[in-house]
C-alpha positions as CSV (number, residue, x, y, z in Angstrom):
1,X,110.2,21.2,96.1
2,X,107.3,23.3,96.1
3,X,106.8,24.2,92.9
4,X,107.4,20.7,92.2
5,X,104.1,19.7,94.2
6,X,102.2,22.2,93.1
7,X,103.0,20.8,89.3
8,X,102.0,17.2,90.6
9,X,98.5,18.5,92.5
10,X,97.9,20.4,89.2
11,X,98.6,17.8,86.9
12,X,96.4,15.1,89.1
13,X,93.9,17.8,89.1
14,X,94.1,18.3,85.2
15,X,94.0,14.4,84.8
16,X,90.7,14.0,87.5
17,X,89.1,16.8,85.2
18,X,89.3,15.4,82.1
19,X,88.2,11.5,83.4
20,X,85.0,13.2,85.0
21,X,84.4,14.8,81.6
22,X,84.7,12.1,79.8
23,X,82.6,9.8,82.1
24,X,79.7,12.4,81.9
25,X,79.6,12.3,78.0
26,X,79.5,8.6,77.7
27,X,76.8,8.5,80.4
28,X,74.7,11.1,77.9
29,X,75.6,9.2,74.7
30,X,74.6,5.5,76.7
31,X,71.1,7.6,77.4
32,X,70.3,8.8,74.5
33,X,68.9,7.0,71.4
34,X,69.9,8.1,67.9
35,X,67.1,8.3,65.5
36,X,67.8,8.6,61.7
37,X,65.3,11.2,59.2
38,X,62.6,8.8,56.9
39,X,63.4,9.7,53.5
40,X,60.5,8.9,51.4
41,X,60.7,5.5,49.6
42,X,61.7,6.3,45.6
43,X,59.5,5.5,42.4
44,X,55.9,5.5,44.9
45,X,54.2,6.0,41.9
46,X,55.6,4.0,38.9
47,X,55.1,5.8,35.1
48,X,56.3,3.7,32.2
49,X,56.5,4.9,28.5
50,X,53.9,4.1,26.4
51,X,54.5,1.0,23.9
52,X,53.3,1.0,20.0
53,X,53.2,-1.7,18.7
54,X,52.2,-1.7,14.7
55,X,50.7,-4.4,12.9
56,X,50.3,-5.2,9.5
57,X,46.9,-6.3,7.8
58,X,46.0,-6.4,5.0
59,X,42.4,-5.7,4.2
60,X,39.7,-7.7,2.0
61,X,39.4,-6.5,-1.5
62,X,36.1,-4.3,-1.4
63,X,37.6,-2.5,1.7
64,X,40.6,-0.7,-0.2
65,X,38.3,1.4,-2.4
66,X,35.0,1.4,-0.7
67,X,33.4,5.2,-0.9
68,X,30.0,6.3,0.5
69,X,27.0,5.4,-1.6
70,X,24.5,8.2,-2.1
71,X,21.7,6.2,-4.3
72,X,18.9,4.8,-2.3
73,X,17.2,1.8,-4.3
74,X,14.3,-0.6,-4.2
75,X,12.2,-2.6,-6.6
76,X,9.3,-4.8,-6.1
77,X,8.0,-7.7,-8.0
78,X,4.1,-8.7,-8.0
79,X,2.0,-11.7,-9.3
80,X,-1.6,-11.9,-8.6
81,X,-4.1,-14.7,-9.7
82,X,-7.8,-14.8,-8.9
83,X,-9.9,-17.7,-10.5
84,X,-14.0,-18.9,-10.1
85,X,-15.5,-22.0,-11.2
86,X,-19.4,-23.1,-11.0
87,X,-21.0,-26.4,-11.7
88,X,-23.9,-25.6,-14.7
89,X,-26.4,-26.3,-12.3
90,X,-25.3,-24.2,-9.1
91,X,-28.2,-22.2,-7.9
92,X,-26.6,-18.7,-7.1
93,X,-25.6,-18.6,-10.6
94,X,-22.3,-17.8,-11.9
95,X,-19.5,-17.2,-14.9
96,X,-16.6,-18.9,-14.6
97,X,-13.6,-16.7,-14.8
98,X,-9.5,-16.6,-14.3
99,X,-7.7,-13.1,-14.0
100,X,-3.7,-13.0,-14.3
101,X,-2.1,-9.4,-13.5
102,X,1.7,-8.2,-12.6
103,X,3.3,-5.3,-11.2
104,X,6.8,-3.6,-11.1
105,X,7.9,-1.3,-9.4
106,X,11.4,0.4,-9.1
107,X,13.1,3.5,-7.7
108,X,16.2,5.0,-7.5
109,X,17.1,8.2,-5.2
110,X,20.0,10.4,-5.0
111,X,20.7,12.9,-2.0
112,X,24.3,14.8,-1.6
113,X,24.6,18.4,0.0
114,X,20.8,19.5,-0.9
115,X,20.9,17.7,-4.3
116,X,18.2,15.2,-5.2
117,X,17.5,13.0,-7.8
118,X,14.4,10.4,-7.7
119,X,13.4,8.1,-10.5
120,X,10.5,6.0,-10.2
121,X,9.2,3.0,-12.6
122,X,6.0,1.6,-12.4
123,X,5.2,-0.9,-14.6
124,X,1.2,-3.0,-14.8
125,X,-0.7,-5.6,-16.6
126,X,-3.0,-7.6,-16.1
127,X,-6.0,-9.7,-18.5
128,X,-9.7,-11.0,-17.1
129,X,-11.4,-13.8,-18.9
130,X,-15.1,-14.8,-18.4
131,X,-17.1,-17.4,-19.8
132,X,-18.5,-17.2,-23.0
133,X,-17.0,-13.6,-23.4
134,X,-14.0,-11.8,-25.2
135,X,-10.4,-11.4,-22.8
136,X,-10.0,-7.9,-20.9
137,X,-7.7,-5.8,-19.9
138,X,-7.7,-5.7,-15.7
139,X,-4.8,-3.1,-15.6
140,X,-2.0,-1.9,-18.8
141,X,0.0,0.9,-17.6
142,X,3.7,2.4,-18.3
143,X,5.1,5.2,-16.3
144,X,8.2,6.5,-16.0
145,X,8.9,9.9,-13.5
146,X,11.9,11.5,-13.6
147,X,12.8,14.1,-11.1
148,X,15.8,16.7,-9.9
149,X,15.6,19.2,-7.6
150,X,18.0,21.8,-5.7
151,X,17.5,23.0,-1.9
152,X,16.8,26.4,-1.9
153,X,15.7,26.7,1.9
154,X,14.6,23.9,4.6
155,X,11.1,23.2,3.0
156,X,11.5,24.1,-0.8
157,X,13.1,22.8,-3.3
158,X,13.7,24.0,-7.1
159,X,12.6,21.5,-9.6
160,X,13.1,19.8,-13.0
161,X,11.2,16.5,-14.3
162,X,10.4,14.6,-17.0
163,X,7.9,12.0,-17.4
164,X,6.4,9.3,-20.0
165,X,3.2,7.5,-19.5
166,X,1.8,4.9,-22.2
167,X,0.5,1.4,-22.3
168,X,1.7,-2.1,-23.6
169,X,-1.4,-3.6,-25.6
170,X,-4.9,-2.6,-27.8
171,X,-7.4,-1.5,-25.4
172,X,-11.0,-2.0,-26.7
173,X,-14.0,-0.7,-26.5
174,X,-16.8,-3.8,-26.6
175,X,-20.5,-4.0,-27.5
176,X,-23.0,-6.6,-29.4
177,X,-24.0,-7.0,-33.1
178,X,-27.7,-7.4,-34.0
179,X,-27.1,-11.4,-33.5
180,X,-26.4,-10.7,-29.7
181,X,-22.4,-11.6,-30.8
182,X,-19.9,-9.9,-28.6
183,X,-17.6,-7.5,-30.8
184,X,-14.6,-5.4,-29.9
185,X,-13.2,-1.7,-31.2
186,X,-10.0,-0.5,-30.6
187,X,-9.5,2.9,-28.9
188,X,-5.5,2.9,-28.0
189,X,-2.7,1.1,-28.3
190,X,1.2,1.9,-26.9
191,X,2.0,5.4,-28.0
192,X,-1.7,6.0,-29.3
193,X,-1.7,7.9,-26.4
194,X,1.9,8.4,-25.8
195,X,2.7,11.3,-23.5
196,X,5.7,13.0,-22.5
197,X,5.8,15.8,-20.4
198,X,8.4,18.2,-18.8
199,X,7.9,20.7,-16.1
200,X,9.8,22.4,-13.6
201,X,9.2,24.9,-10.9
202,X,8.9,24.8,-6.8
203,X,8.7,21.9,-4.7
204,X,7.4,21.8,-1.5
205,X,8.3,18.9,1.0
206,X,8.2,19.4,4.8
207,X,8.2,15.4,5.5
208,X,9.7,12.3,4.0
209,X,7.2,11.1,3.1
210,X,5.2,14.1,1.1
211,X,5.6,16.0,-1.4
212,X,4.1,18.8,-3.6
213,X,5.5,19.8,-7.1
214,X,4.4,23.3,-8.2
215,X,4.8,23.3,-12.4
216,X,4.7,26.9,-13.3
217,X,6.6,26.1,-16.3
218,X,5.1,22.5,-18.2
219,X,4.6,21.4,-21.6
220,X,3.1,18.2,-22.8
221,X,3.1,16.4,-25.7
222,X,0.3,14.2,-26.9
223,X,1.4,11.4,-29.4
224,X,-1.1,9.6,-31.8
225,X,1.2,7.1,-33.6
226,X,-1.8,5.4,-35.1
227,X,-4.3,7.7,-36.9
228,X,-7.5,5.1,-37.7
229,X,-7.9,5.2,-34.0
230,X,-10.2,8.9,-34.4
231,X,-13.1,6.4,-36.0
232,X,-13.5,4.7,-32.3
233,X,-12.9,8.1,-30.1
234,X,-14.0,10.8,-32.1
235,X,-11.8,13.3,-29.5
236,X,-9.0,11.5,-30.5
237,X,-7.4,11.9,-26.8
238,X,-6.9,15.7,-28.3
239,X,-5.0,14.8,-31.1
240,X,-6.0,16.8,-34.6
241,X,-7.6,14.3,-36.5
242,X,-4.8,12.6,-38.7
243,X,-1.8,14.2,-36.7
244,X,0.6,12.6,-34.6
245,X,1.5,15.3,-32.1
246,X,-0.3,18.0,-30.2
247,X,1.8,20.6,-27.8
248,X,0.3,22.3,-25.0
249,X,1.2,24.6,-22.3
250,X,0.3,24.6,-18.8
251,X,0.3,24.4,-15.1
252,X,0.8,21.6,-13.4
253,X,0.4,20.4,-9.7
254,X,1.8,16.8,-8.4
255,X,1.4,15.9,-4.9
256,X,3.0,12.7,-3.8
257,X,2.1,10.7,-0.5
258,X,3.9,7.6,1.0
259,X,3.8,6.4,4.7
260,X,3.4,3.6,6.8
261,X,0.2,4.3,8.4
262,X,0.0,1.6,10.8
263,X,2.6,-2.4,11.3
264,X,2.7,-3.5,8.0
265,X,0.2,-1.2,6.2
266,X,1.6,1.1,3.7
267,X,-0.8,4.4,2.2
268,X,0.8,5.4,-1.2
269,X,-1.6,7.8,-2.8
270,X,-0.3,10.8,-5.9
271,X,-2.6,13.7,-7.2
272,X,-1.9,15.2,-10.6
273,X,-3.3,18.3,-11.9
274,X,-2.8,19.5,-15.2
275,X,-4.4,23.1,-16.5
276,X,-3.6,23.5,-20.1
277,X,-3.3,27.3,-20.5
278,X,-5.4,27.1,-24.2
279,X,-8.3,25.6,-22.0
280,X,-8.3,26.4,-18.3
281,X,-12.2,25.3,-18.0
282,X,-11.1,22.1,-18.6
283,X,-8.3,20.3,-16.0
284,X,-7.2,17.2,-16.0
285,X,-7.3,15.5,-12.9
286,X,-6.3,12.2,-12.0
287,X,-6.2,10.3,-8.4
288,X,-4.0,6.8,-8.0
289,X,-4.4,5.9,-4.4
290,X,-3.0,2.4,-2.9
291,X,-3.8,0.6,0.4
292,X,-0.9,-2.3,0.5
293,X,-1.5,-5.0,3.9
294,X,2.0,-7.5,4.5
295,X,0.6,-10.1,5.8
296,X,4.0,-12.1,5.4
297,X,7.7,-11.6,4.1
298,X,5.7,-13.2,0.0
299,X,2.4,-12.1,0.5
300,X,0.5,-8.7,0.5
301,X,-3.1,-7.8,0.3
302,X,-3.5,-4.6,-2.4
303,X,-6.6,-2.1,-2.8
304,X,-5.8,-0.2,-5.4
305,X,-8.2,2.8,-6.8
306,X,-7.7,5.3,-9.8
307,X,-10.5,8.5,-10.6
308,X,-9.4,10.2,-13.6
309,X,-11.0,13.1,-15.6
310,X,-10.0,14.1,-19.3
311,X,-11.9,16.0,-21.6
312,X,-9.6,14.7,-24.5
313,X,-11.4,11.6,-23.7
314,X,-14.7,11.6,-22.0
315,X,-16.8,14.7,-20.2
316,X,-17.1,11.9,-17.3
317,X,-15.2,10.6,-14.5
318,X,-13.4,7.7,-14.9
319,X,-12.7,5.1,-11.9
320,X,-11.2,2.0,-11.8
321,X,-11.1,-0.3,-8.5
322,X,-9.2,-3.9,-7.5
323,X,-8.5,-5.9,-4.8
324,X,-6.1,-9.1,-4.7
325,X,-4.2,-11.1,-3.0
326,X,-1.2,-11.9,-4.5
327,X,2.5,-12.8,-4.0
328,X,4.8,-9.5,-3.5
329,X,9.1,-9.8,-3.9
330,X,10.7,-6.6,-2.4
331,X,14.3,-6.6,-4.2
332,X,17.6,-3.8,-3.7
333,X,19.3,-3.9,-6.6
């Protein structure tokens, strides 16, 4: 019997145990609050692929094959008219007078990796006629420069050129007979002179807009294709009398200057020097020096100037001077 109540007191005992246990862990679970770990949220920063999408177009005709253009062009057209009229009885006096003359002018340049090509076309002519007096020439000038040069350092160039210079009509010489009668001589004519000259040497050109040709190595040939001319101009522009051609040898110097010296005012001035090597006491020189003022998109003021010395010709300067108003097309060909 008493092991039997000790079994029962240790049973009740085990049971007690266990309930207060139990009791005491749901009281701590009921207290305490659970608190789950904050994952951060996925794709925060969203990254797509990158979408192509391809077109196709098809481009204009002069797109397909276009290339880079290395010619530089320009042209200019001029027409100038001057005219005077006076009543017979207008006190200043007066000679009535109309003057037509024309200009063109073209260029072409090439520049590619230090190579340059520049050719330049200037063509004149223009007539005056007074009262009571023969027609005269105002201007009558063809010139043709052809040049090609190589960089050889930043500055200098070497150089090749070739040039032609003539005129298109008779140029005269006038004077009076014993009758007071105004009569005319001729003294040239196209290609009486012709000239045609090659050269080539160093060119130096620090700017744009100058430049100065050193000739060491120039010849020049003199044509005379009419030989009665001598009877007018007994130097015959150098020419032996009855002979077509002369030769020479020489140095020669060209200095060319073109800028935009102030809105709308152009400078456009070239210096040649020519020293035959057979007569060094005599050089040519000769000056062209034009003043050109826009005064609209048509219209230009020009003063133009020329001083010119040749022995072949005359042991004097000569000048020539003009001033007009006038109607200027600029043109790129």
């Amino acid at each position: 019997m008493k092991f039997i109540k000790i079994g029962i007191i240790t049973v009740l005992a085990t049971i007690s145990f266990c309930m207060s246990t139990t009791a005491q862990l749901l009281d701590f679970e009921t207290d305490t609050i659970k608190v789950s770990p904050i994952y951060p949220k996925k794709n925060m920063l969203v990254s797509r692929l990158p979408f192509f999408y391809i077109k196709k177009q098809d481009l204009p005709f002069y797109l397909v094959n276009r290339k880079v253009n290395y010619w530089k062009s320009t042209g200019s057209f001029g027409l100038n008219l001057n005219q005077a009229a006076f009543s017979d009885n207008w006190s200043s006096g007066g000679v009535n007078s109309i003057s037509l003359s024309t200009l063109l002018n073209y260029k072409a340049e090439y520049n590619k990796d230090g190579k340059n090509f520049i050719s330049e076309v200037i063509l004149q002519y223009g007539k005056l006629k007074n009262k009571d007096q023969m027609q005269r020439k105002t201007n009558d000038r063809i010139f043709w420069d052809n040049k090609a040069s190589l960089r050889i350092s930043q500055n200098w160039n070497f150089f090749g050129s070739l040039s032609f210079e003539s005129q298109f009509d008779l140029g005269y010489v006038y004077s009076k007979d014993a009758q007071g009668n105004e009569i005319r001589k001729p003294i040239s004519r196209f290609m009486s002179p012709g000239y045609l000259t090659e050269s080539f040497g160093f060119e130096y050109k620090p700017e744009k807009y100058f430049s100065l040709r050193l000739g060491t190595g120039t010849a020049r040939q003199t044509f005379m294709l009419d030989t009665t001319l001598y009877r007018n101009n007994a130097k015959n522009f150098g020419v032996p009398i009855g002979k077509n051609f002369r030769n020479e040898l020489a140095f020669q110097a060209v200095m060319n200057f073109e800028k935009e010296i102030a809105t709308n005012i152009n400078l456009k001035s070239r210096y040649l020097l020519f020293a035959s090597y057979e007569h060094l006491n005599n050089i040519d020189q000769r000056l062209d020096i034009t003043l050109t003022a826009k005064v609209n998109r048509l219209v230009n003021v020009t003063v133009a100037g020329t001083a010119l010395y040749d022995d072949d010709f005359s042991s004097e300067i000569q000048s020539s001077q003009s001033l007009a108003l006038g109607l200027v097309y600029k043109f790129k060909p």
